[in-house]
C-alpha positions as a Markdown table, in Angstrom:
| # | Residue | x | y | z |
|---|---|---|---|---|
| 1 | Unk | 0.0 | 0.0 | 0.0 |
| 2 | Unk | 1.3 | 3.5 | -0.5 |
| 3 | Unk | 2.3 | 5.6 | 2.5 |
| 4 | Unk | -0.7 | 6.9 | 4.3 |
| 5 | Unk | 1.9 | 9.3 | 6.7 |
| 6 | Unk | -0.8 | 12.6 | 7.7 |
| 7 | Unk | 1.8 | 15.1 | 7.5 |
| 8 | Unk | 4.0 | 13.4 | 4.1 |
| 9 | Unk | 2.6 | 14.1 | 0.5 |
| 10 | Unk | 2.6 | 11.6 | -1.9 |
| 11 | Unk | 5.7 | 10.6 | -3.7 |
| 12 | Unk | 7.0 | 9.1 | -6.8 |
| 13 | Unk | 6.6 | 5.7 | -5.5 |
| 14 | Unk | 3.0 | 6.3 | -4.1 |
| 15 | Unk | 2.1 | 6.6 | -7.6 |
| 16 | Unk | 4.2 | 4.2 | -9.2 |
| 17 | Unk | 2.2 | 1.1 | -6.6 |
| 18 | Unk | -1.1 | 2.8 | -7.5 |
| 19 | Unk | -0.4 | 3.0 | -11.6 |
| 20 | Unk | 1.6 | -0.9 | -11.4 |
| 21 | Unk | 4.6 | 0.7 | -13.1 |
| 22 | Unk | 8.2 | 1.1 | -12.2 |
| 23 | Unk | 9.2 | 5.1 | -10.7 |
| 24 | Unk | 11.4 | 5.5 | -13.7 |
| 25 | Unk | 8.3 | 5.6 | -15.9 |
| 26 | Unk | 6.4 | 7.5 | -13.6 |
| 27 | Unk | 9.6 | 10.3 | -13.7 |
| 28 | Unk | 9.7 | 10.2 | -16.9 |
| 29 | Unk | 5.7 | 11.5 | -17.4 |
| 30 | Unk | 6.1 | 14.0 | -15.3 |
| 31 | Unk | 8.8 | 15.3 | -17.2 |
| 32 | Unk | 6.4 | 14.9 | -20.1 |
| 33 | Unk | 8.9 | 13.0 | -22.5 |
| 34 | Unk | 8.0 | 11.7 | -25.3 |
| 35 | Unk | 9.2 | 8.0 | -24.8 |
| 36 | Unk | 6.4 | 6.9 | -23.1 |
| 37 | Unk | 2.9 | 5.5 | -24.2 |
| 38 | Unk | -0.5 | 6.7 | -24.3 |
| 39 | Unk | -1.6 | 3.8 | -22.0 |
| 40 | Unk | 1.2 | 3.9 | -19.5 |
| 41 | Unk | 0.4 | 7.8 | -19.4 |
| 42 | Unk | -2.7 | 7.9 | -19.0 |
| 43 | Unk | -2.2 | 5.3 | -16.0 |
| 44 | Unk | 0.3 | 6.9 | -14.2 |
| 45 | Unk | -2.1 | 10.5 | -14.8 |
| 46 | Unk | -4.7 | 9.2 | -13.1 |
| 47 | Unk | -3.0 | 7.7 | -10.1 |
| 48 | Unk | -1.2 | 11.0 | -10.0 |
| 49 | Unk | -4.8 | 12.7 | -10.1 |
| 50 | Unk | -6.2 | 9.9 | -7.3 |
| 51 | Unk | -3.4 | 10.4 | -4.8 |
| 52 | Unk | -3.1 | 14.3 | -5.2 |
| 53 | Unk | 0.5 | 14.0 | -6.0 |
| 54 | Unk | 2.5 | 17.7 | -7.4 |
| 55 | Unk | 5.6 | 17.0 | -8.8 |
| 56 | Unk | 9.2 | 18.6 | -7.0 |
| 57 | Unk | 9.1 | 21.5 | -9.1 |
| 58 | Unk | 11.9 | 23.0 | -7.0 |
| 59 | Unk | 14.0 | 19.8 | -6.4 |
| 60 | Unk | 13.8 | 19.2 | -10.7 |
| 61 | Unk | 14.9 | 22.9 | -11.1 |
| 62 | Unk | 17.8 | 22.3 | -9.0 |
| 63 | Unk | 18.9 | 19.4 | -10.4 |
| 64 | Unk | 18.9 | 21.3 | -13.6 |
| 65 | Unk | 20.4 | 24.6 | -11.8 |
| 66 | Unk | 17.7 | 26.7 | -12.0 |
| 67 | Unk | 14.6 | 27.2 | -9.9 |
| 68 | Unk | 12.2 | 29.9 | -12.9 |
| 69 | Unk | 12.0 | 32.1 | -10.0 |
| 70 | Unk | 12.7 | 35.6 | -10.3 |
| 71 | Unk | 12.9 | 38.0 | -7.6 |
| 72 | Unk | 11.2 | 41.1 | -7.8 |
| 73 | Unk | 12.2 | 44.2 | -5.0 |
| 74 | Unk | 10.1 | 47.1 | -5.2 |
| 75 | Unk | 11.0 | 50.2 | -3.0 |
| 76 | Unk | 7.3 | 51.5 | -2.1 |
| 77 | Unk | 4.1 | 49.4 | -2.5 |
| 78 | Unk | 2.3 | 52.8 | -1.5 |
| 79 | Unk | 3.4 | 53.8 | -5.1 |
| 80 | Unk | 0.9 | 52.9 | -8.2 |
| 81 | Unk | 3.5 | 53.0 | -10.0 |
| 82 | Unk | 5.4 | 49.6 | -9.0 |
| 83 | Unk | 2.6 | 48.2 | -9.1 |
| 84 | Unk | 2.3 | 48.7 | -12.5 |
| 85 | Unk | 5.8 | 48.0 | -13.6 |
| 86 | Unk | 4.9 | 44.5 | -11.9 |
| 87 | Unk | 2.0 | 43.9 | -14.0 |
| 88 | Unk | 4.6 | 44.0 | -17.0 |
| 89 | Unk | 6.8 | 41.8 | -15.4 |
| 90 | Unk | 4.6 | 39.4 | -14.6 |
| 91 | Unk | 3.2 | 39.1 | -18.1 |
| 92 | Unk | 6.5 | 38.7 | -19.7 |
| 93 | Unk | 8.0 | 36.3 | -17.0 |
| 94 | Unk | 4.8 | 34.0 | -17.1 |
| 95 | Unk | 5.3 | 33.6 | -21.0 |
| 96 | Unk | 8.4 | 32.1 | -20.5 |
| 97 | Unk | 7.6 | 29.8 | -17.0 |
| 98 | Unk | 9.0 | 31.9 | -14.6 |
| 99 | Unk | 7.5 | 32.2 | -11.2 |
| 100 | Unk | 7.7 | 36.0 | -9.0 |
| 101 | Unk | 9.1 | 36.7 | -5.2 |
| 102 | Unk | 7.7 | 39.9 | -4.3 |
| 103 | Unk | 9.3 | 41.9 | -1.5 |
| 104 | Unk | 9.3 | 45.7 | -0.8 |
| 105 | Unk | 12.6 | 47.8 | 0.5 |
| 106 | Unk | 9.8 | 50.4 | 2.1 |
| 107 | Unk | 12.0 | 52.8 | 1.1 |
| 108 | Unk | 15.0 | 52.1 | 3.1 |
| 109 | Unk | 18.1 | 50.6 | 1.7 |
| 110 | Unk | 18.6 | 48.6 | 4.6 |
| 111 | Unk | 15.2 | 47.0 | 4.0 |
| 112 | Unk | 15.8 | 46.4 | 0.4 |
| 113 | Unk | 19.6 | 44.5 | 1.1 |
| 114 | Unk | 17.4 | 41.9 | 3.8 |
| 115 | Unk | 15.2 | 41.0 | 0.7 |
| 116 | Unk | 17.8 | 40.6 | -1.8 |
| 117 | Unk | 20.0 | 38.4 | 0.9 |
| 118 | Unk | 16.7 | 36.3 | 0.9 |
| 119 | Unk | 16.3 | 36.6 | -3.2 |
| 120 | Unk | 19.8 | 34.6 | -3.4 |
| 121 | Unk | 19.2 | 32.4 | 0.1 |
| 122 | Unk | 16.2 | 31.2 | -2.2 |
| 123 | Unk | 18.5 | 30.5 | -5.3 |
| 124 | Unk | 16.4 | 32.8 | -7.5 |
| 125 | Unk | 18.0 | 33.1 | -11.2 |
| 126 | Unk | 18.2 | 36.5 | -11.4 |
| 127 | Unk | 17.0 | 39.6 | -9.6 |
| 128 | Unk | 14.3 | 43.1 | -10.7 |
| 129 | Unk | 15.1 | 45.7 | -8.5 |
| 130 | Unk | 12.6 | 48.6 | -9.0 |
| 131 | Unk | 13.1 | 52.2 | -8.0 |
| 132 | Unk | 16.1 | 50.7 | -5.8 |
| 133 | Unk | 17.5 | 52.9 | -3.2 |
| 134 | Unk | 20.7 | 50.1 | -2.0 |
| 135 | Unk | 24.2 | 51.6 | -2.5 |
| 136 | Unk | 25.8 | 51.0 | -6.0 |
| 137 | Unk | 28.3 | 49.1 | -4.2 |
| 138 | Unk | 25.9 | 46.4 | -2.9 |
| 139 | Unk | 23.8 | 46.0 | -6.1 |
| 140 | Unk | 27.4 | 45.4 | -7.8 |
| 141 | Unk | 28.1 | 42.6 | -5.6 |
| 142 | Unk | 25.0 | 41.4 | -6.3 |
| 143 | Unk | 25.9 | 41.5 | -9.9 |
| 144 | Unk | 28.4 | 39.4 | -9.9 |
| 145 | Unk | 26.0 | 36.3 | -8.2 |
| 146 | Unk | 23.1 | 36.5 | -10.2 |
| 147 | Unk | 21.8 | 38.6 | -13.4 |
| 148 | Unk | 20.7 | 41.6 | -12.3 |
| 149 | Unk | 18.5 | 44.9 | -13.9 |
| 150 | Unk | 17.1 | 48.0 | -12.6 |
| 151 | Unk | 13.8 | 49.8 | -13.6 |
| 152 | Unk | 14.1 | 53.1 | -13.1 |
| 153 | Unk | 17.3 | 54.1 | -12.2 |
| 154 | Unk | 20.2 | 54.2 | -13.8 |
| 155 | Unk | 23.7 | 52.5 | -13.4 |
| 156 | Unk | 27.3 | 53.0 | -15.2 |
| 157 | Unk | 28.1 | 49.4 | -14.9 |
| 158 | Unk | 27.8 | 46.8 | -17.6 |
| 159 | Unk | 26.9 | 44.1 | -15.3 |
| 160 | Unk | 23.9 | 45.6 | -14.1 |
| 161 | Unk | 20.8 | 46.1 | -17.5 |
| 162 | Unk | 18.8 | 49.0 | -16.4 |
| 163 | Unk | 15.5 | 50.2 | -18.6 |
| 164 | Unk | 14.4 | 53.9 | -17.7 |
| 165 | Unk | 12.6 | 56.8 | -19.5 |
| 166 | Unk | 14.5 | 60.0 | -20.0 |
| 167 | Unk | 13.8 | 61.8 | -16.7 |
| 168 | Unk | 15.5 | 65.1 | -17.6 |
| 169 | Unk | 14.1 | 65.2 | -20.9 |
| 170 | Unk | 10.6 | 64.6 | -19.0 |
| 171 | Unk | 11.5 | 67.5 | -16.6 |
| 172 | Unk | 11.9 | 69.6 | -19.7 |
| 173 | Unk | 8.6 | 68.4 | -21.2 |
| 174 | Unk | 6.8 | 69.7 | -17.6 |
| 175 | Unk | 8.5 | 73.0 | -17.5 |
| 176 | Unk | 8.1 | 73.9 | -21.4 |
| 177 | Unk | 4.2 | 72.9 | -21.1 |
| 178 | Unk | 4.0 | 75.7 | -18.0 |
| 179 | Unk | 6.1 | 78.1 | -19.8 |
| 180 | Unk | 3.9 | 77.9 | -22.9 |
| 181 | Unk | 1.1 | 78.5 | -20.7 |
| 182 | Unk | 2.2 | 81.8 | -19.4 |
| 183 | Unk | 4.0 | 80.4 | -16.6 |
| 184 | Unk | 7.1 | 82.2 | -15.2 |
| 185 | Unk | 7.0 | 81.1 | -11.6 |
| 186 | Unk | 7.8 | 77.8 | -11.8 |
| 187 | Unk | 8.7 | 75.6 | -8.8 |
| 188 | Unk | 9.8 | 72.2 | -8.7 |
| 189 | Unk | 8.9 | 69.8 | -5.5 |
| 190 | Unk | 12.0 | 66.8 | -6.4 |
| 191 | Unk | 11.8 | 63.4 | -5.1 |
| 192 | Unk | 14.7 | 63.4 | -2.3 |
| 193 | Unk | 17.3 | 60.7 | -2.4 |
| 194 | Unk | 15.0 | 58.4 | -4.5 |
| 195 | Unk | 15.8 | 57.3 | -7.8 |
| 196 | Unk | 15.1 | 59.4 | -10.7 |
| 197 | Unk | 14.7 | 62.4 | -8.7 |
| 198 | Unk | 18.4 | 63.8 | -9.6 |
| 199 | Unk | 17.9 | 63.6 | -13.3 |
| 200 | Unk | 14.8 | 65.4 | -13.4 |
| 201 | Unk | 15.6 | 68.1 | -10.5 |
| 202 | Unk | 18.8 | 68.6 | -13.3 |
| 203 | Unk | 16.1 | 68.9 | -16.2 |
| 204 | Unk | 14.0 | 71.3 | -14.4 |
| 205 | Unk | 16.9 | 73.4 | -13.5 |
| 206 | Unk | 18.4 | 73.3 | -17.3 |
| 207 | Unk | 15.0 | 73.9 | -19.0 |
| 208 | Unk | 14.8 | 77.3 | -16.3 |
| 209 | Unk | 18.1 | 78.6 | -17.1 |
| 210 | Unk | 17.3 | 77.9 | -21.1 |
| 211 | Unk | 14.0 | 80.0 | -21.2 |
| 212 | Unk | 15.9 | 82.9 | -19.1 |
| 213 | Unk | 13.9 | 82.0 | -15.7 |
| 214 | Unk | 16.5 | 80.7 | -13.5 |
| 215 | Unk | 15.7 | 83.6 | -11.1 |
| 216 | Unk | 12.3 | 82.3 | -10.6 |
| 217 | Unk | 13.9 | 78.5 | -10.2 |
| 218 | Unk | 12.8 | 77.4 | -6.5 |
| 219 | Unk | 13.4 | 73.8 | -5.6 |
| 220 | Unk | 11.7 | 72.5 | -2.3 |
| 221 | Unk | 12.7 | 69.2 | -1.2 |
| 222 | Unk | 10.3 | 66.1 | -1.3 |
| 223 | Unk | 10.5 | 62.1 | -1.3 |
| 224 | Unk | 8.1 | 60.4 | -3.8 |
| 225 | Unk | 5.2 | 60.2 | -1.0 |
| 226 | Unk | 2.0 | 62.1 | -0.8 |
| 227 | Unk | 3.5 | 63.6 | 2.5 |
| 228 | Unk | 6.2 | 64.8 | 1.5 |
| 229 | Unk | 4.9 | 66.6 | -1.5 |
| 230 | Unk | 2.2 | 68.4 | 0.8 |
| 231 | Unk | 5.2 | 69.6 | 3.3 |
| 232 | Unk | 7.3 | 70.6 | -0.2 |
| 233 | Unk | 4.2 | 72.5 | -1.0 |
| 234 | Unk | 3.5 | 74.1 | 2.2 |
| 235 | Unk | 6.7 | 75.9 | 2.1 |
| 236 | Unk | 6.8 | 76.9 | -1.1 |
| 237 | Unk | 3.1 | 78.7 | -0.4 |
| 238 | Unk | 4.7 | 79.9 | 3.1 |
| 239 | Unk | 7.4 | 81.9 | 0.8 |
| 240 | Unk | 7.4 | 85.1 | 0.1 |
| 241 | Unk | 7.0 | 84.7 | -3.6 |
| 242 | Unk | 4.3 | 82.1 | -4.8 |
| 243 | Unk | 4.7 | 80.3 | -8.0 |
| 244 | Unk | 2.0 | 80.1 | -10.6 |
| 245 | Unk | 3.0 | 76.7 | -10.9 |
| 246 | Unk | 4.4 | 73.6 | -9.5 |
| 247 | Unk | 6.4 | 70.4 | -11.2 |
| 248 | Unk | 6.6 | 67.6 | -8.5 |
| 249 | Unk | 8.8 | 65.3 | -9.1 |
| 250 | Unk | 5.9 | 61.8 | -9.4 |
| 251 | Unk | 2.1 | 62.3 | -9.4 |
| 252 | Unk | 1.9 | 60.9 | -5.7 |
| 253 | Unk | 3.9 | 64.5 | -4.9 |
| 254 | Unk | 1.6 | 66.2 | -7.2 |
| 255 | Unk | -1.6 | 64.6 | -5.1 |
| 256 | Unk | -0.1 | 66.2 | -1.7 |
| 257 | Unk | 0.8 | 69.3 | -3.3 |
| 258 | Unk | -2.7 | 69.6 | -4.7 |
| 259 | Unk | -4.1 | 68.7 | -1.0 |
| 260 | Unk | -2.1 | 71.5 | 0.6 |
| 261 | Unk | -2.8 | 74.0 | -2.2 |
| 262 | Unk | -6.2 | 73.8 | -1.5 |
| 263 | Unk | -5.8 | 73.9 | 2.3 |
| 264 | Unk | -4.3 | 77.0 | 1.8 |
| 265 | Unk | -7.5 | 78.0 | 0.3 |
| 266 | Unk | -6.2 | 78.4 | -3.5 |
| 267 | Unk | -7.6 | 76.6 | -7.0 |
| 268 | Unk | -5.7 | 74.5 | -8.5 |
| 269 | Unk | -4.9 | 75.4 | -11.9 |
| 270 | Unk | -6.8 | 79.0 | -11.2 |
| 271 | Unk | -4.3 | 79.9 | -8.8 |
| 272 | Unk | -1.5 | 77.6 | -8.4 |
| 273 | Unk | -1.2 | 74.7 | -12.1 |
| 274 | Unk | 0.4 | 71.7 | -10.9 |
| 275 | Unk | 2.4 | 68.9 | -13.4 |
| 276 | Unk | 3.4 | 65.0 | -11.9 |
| 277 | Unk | 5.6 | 62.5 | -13.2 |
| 278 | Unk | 5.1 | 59.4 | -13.5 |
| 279 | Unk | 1.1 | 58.8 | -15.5 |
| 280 | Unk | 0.2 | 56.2 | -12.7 |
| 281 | Unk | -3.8 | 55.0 | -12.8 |
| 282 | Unk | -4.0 | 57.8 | -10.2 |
| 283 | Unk | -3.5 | 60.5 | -12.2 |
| 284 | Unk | -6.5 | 59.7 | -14.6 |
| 285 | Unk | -8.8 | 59.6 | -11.8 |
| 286 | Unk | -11.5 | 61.8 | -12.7 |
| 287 | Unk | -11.8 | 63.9 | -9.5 |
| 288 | Unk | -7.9 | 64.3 | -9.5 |
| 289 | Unk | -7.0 | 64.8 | -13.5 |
| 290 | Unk | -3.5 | 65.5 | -13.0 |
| 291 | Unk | -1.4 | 66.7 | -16.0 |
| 292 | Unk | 1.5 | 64.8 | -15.7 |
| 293 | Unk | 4.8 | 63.2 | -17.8 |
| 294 | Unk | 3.6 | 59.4 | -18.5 |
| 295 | Unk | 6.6 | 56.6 | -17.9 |
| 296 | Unk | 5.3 | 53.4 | -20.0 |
| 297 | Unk | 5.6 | 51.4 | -16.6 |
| 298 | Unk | 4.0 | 48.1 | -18.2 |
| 299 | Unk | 6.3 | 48.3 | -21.4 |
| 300 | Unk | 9.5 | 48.9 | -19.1 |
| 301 | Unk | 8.4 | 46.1 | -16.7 |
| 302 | Unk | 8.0 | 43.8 | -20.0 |
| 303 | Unk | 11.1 | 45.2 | -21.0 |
| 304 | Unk | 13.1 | 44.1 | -17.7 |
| 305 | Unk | 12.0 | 40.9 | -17.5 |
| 306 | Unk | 12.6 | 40.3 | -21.1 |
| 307 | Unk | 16.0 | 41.2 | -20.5 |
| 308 | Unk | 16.7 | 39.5 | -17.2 |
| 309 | Unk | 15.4 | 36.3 | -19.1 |
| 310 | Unk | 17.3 | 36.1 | -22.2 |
| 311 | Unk | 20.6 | 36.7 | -19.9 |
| 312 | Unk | 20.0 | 34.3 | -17.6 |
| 313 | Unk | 19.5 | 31.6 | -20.3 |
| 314 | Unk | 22.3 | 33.0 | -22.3 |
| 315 | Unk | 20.8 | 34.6 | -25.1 |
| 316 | Unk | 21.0 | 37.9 | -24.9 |
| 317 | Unk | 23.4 | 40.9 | -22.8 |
| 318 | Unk | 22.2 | 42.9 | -19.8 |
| 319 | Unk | 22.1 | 46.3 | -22.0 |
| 320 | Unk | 21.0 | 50.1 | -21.3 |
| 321 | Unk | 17.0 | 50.8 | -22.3 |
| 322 | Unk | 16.0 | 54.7 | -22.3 |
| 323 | Unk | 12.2 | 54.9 | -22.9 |
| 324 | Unk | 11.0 | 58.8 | -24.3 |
| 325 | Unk | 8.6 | 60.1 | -21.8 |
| 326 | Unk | 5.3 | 62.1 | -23.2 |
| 327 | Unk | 3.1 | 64.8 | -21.5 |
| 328 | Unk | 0.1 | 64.1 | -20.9 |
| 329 | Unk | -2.4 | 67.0 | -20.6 |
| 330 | Unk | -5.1 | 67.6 | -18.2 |
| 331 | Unk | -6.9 | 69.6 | -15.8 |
| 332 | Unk | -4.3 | 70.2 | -13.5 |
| 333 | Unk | -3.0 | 73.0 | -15.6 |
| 334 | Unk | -4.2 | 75.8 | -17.4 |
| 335 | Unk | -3.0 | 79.4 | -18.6 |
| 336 | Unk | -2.0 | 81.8 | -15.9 |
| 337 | Unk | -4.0 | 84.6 | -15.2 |
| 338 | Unk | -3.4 | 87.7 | -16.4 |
| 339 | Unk | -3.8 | 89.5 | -13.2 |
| 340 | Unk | -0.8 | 87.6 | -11.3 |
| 341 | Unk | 1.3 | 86.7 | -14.4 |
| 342 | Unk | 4.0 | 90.2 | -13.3 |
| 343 | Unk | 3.3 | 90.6 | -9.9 |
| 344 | Unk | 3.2 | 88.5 | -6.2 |
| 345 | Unk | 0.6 | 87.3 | -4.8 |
């Protein structure tokens, strides 16, 4: 009789005594080859079936020194738009039989080296970091064990793919929009020490100083969270000159800054036009209609795990993707009036 232990699931044998054939033949249909008949498959399928047995799918990956597992670290779950690179991931990694580890850094890069110390404990085949706040340092270490690429920020190192959109060139799209509009007083809430924020704090800076407004340029700090961008806000409408406009540095920035503009008693885009970053599923909410610079988040996730596949099976090079961003218009900006366009308010 096969084992009838409460807390042991079936095994190869189990099935072979159920199906009368030898464990050889029963290995060899789960491993679906093609040197077996329809009669001694469909026996051993059906005692599989009867006995509830799942094949190793971990001890057969190991034997063959992989385990299709991919490991996935995003730095803020709060964020719509991880999610959303995930949803790119996913779709590309489950064409090719890859399974996802999900873990989140939470924004700190001690956080984000625990996960990735469990990413190769679990003998993943290679690693997604996304918005990644770890020291360059680490993530080159990590490199060298397992293929590695980053979404959304970028590295100098050829071990390490990356696939980003132009965040400077983004920045520029954002400030040009707002100059167009009449414009002058143009602030910019940045993102901190998170990734991408440098390039497009640089990009809004440039695009001032090219249109001859770099005495208007005010830069209050922020950090990628809804927070952060109402505090970034605050003291820009605290100052003693208050722009006609703001660029935050992602839309979850732009949705605090909008908050706090309107605590302060002010209409956004009558007194005070607000641009994001990012296009997340938030922005296109109808109450919030935030003008903002779109990052195809599913087409760099697909991108990324395209990537991390091909190099992990040895059929392609962990290369440098840069994505063009696009502006996308909506309410969250309009022209500014004529009666505070030269003077403070």
């Amino acid at each position: 009789m096969p084992s009838t232990r409460r807390n042991n699931a079936p095994t190869l044998e189990d099935v072979a005594q159920i199906a009368g054939v030898s464990r050889a033949l029963v290995s060899l249909v789960m491993r679906d080859s093609p040197r077996v008949s329809d009669e001694s498959r469909q026996r051993v399928t059906e005692a599989a079936a009867k006995l509830g047995y799942r094949p190793n799918l971990m001890a057969r990956n190991l034997a063959a020194r992989k385990t299709m597992t991919i490991g996935v670290l995003l730095n803020d779950l709060h964020n719509p738009w991880f999610a959303e690179v995930t949803d790119g991931i996913h779709a590309s990694a489950e064409r090719h039989g890859y399974q996802l580890i999900l873990a989140s850094g939470r924004r700190s890069p001690r956080l984000e080296s625990r996960a990735v110390d469990t990413f190769l404990a679990s003998r993943v085949d290679g690693i997604i970091v996304a918005g990644c706040r770890m020291p360059v340092a680490r993530l080159e270490a990590v490199s060298t064990e397992v293929a590695l690429v980053s979404v959304g920020r970028a590295f100098a190192n050829d071990d390490i793919g990356t696939v980003n959109t132009d965040d400077a060139y983004g920045a520029r799209l954002a400030v040009e929009h707002l100059y167009e509009l009449g414009h002058r007083r143009i602030a910019h809430i940045d993102g901190g020490k998170g990734a991408g924020a440098a390039p497009r704090r640089t990009g809004y800076l440039r695009t001032m100083r090219t249109l001859g407004l770099a005495d208007h340029a005010q830069v209050s700090t922020g950090d990628f969270t809804e927070e952060a961008g109402a505090h970034a806000a605050e003291r820009l409408l605290r100052g003693a000159v208050l722009p006609t406009a703001i660029f935050t540095a992602n839309d979850l920035s732009a949705v605090g800054a909008i908050d706090e503009i309107e605590r302060f008693g002010l209409v956004v885009p009558d007194d005070v036009a607000v641009v994001g970053f990012d296009n997340t599923s938030l922005a296109a909410l109808n109450h919030i209609g935030l003008t903002t610079i779109d990052q195809p988040r599913r087409e760099m996730g697909a991108a990324a795990a395209r990537m991390l596949i091909e190099a992990i099976n040895d059929r392609g090079e962990l290369s440098d993707v840069l994505m063009p961003p696009s502006l996308v218009t909506r309410r969250t900006t309009a022209p500014v009036r004529t009666d505070v366009a030269g003077g403070w308010r």
